[in-house]
C-alpha positions in Angstrom: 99.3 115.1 97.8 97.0 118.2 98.7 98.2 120.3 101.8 95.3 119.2 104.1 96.6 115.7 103.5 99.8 116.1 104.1 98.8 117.7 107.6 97.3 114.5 108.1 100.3 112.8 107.9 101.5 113.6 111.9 97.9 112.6 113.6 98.8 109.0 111.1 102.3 108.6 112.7 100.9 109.5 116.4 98.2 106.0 115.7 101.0 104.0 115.5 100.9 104.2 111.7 104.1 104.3 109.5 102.4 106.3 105.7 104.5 106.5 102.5 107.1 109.8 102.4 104.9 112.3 100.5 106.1 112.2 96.8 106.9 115.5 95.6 104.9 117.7 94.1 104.1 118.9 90.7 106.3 122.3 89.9 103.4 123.2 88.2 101.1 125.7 89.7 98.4 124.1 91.8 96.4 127.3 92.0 96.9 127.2 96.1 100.4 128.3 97.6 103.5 126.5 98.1 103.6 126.9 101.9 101.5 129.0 104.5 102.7 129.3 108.3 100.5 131.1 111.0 101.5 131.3 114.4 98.5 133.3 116.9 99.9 133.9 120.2 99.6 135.8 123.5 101.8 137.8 125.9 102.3 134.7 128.0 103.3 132.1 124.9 101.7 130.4 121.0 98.2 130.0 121.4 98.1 128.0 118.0 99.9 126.8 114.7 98.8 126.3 111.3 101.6 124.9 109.0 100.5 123.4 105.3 102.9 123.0 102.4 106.2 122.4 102.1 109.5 124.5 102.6 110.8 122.6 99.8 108.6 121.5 96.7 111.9 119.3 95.4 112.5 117.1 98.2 108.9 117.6 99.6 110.1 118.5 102.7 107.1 119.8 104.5 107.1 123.3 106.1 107.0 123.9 109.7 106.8 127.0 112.3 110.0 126.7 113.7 112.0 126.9 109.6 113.5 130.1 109.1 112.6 132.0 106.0 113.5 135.7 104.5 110.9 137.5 106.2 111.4 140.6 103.8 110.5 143.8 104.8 109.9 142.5 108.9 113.5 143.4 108.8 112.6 146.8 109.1 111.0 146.5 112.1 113.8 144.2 113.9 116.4 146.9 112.6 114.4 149.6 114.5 114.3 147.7 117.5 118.2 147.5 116.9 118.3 151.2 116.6 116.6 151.5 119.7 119.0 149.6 121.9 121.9 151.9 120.5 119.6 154.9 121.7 119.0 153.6 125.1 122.8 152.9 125.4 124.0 156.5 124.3 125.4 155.2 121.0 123.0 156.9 118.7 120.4 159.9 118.7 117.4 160.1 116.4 117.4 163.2 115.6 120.8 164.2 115.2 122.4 165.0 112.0 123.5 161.6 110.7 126.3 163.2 108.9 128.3 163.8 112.3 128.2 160.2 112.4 129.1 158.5 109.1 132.4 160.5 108.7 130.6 162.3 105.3 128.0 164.6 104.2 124.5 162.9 103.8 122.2 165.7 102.1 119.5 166.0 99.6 120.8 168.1 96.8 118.3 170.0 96.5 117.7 170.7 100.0 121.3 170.7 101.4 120.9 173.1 104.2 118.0 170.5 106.0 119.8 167.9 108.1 118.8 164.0 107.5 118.4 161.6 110.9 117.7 158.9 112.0 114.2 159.2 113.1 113.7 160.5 109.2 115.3 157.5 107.4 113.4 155.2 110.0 109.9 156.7 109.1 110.7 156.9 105.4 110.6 160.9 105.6 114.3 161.0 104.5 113.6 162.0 100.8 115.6 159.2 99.9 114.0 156.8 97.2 114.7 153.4 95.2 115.0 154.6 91.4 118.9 154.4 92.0 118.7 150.6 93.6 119.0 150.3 97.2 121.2 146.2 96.2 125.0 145.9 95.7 127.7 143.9 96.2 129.3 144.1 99.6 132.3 145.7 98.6 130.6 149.2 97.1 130.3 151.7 99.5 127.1 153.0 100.3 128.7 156.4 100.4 129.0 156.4 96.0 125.3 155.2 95.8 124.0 158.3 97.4 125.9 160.6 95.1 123.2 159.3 92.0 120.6 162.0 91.7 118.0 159.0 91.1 118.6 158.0 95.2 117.1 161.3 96.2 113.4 162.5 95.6 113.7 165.6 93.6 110.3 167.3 94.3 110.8 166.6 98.3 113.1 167.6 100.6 113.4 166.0 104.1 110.9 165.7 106.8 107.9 167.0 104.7 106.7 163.4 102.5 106.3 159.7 103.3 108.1 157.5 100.4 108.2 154.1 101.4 112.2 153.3 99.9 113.9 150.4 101.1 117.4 152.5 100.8 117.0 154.1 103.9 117.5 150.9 105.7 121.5 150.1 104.1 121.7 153.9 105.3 120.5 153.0 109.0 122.7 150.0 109.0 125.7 152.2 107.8 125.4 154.7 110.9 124.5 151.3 113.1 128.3 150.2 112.1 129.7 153.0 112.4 128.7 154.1 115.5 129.6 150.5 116.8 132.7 149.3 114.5 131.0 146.3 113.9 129.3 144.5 110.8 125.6 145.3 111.1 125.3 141.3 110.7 127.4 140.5 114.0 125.8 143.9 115.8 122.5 142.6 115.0 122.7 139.4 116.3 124.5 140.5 119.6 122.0 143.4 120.6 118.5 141.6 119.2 118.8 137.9 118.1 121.2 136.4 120.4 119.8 137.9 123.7 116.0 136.6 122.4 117.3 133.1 121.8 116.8 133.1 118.6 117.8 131.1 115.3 118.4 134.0 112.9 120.4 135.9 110.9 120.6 138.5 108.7 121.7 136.9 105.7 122.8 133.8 105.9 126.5 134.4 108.0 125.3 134.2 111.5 123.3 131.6 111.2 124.8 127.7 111.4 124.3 125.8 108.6 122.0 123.3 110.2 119.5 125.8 110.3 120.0 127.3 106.9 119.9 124.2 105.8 115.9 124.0 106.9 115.5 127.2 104.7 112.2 127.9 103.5 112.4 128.3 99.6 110.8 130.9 98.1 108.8 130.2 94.9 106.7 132.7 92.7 102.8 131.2 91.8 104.0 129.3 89.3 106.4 127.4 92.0 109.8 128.6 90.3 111.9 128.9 93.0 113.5 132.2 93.0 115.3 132.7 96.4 116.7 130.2 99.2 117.2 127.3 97.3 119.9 126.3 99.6 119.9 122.4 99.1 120.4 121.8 102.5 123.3 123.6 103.0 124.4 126.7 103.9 125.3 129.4 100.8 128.4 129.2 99.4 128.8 132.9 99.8 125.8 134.9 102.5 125.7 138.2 100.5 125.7 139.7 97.1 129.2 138.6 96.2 132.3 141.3 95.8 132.7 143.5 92.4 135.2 140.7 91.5 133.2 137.8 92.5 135.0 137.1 95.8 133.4 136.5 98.9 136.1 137.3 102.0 133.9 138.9 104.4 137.0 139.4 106.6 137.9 142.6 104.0 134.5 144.5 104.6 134.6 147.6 106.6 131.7 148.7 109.1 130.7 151.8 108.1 131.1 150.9 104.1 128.0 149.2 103.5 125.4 148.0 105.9 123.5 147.4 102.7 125.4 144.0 102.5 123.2 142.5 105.2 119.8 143.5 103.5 118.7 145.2 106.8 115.4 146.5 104.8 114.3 142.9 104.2 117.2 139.9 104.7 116.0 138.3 108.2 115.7 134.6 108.5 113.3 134.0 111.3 110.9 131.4 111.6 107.2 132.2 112.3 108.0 130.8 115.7 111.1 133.5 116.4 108.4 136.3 115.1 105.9 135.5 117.8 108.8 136.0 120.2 109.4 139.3 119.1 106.1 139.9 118.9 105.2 139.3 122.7 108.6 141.2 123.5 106.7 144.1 122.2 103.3 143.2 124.0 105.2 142.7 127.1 106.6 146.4 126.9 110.2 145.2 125.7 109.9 142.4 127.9 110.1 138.2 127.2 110.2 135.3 129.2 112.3 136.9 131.7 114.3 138.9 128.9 114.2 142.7 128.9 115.6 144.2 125.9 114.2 147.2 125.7 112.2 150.2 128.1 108.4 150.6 127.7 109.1 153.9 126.3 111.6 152.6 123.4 108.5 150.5 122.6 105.9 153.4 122.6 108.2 155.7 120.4 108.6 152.8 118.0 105.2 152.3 117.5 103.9 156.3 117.4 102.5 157.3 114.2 105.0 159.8 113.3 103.1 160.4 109.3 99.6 159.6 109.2 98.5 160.1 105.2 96.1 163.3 104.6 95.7 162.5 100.9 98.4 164.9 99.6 101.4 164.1 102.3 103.2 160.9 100.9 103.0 157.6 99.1 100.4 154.6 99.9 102.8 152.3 98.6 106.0 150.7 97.9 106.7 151.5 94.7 108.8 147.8 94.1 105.8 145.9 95.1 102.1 147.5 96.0 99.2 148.6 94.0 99.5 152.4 93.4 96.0 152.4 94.0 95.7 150.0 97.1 96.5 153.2 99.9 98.8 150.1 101.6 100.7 152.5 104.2 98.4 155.4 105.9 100.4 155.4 108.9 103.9 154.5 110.1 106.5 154.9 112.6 109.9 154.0 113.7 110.2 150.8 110.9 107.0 150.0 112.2 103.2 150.4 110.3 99.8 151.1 112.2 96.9 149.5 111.2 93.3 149.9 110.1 93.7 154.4 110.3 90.0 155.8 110.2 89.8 157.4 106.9 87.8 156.7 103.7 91.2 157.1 101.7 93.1 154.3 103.2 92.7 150.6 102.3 95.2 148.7 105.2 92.7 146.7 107.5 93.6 143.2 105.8 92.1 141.8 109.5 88.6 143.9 108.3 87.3 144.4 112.1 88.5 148.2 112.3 90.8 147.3 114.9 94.1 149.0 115.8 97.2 146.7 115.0 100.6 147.5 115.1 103.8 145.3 113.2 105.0 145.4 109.5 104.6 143.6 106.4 106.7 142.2 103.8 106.9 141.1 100.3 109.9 139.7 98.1 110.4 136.6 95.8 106.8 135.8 96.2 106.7 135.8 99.7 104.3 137.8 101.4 104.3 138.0 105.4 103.3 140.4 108.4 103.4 140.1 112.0 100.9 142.1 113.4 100.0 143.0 117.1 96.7 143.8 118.7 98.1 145.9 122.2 94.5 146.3 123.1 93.7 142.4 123.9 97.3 141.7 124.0 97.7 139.4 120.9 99.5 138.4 118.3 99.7 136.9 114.5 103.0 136.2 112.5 102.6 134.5 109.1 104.2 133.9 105.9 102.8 132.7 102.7 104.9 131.0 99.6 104.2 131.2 96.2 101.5 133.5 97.1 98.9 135.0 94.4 100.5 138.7 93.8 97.9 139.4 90.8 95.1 139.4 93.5 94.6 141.7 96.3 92.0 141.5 98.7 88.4 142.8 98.9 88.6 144.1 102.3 91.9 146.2 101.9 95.3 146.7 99.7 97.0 143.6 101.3 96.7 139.9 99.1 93.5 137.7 98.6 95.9 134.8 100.1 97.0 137.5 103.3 93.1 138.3 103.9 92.0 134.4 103.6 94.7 133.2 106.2 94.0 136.1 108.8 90.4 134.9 108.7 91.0 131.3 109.2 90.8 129.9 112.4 92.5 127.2 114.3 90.5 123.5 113.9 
């Protein structure tokens, strides 16, 4: 069954029909994705919804708006938003010497006289990178990763070059735990998820297993699944397990390893939840009633804080992105600025010039953004399965698939 059939499907039921389940579908690749999910919406609520696939090619089970997938590196972006209620509430500063806060020295070594903060390891300017592994199991503190020389970029110091590394986010969540004595899991839920009314997690230990049981699986092109498999049910164990296979989360420590919790790219949202935090952000940190954060929090999220000059940083995430592509030209607090006027960058995946603000993400052959256009005060959020990494777009760095579902429109 083709994916414009199976959309069929509801407007058959609605007649007074009663079709066949859909059968499931080949595992082989159909050339098309397993699942795309768009949600367009305005400051006041959805203005439409395209869902075609399924969330599970086994069962068939076909994909909606409202299932929660790993939105990958979105995370950022909800982290930072996090970070800012801490801010607000006296229980963090951005530009103060993280070290004061973890308990232990966090410096480059070979720039150890130049503070690290929070407003660096937000904006990627940390000199932190990835080539020592930014995964581990829960129980390894985040404290012995950063003494590998390969963590640390060893022809920049802090503050001076933009190196997309998704370590700096396990480092955020670190000081987030510390600073509040609580997992960055439970913290997370109580300052951002929980107040927005929302069915998410980080990871899967928050969430109830109702809804991790509607889990979108995450398949590569050829429709292996490679993440979220979780035969509706919820995971045995949330996070990488312990070094000794054990999962008792009841023995972590805040402060050890906010890594556990995949803060740079472990949120299950649905597309749905994203267009809520979307029109948060259009609203000025304000939602159906809702206000989690000041106007101001908002604006300093969103300020370009590196803006690429051709010799200043990294286009790219080194995990995922064409070297070539010029993916990232500008960035702020977890947060990416789109479409920046200059012949060297490629990141207008929308191709109409126009200023957008959000974050992407990639992982397990998933790609997904959630983008925001504050001029005319709307929204996309979207996520593609099984997506088509070998091709990237003809108007920018972003995927053929990403540039031929922003162009779609609603029928």
């Amino acid at each position: 069954m083709t994916m414009r059939a199976l959309a069929c499907l509801a407007a058959l039921v609605f007649a007074g029909c009663t079709p066949a389940a859909p059968s499931a579908p080949s595992s082989a690749s159909s050339g098309e994705p397993a699942a795309r999910v768009k949600v367009t919406f305005s400051q006041s609520g959805i203005t439409s919804v395209l869902a075609e696939g399924f969330a599970d090619l086994e069962t068939a089970r076909p994909v909606t708006e409202d299932d929660p997938v790993r939105v990958a590196s979105i995370s950022k972006l909800v982290t930072a938003i996090g970070v800012m209620r801490m801010v607000e509430a006296g229980q963090l500063n951005l530009d103060q010497d993280v070290s004061e806060v973890l308990g232990w020295r966090l410096r480059h070594p070979g720039f150890p006289d130049t503070p690290i903060t929070l407003r660096l390891l937000l904006s990627h300017r940390s000199g932190v990178t990835d080539a020592a592994g930014y995964g581990s199991p829960f129980d390894v503190a985040i404290r012995d990763r950063m003494s590998n020389p390969g963590a640390w970029d060893p022809d920049h110091g802090p503050g001076v070059y933009f190196r997309y590394a998704n370590l700096n986010y396990p480092l955020v969540a670190t000081i987030m735990e510390t600073a509040a004595g609580e997992r960055f899991d439970q913290l997370m839920d109580r300052l951002v998820l929980r107040p927005l009314r929302l069915e998410a997690c980080f990871n899967w230990a928050m969430c109830p297993e109702p809804v991790a049981a509607r889990a979108v699986v995450l398949y590569n092109e050829r429709r292996e699944p490679l993440a979220d498999n979780n035969k509706n049910a919820k995971p045995d164990c949330p996070v990488t397990p312990a070094e000794d296979g054990g999962c008792d989360l009841s023995t972590l420590t805040p402060g050890q390893n906010g890594g556990a919790f995949a803060p740079q790219g472990g949120l299950r949202i649905s597309a749905r939840g994203l267009s809520i935090i979307g029109r948060m952000i259009l609203n000025g940190g304000e939602v159906d009633g809702i206000r989690l954060l000041s106007p101001a929090s908002i604006d300093m999220l969103f300020t370009p804080v590196w803006t690429y000059d051709g010799r200043n940083g990294e286009t790219y995430d080194a995990d995922t992105a064409d070297p070539g592509g010029a993916l990232f030209c500008r960035y702020g607090l977890g947060t990416q600025i789109l479409a920046t006027p200059s012949s060297l960058c490629r990141d207008d995946p929308f191709g109409d010039r126009r200023e957008r603000i959000g974050h992407p993400g990639e992982a397990y052959g998933l790609v997904s953004g959630l983008w925001l256009d504050r001029a005319s005060g709307t929204g996309v959020a979207y996520f593609i399965t099984g997506a088509d990494l070998k091709r990237y777009g003809k108007n920018s760095a972003f995927y053929a698939d990403e540039e031929t579902l922003l162009a779609e429109t609603p029928e």
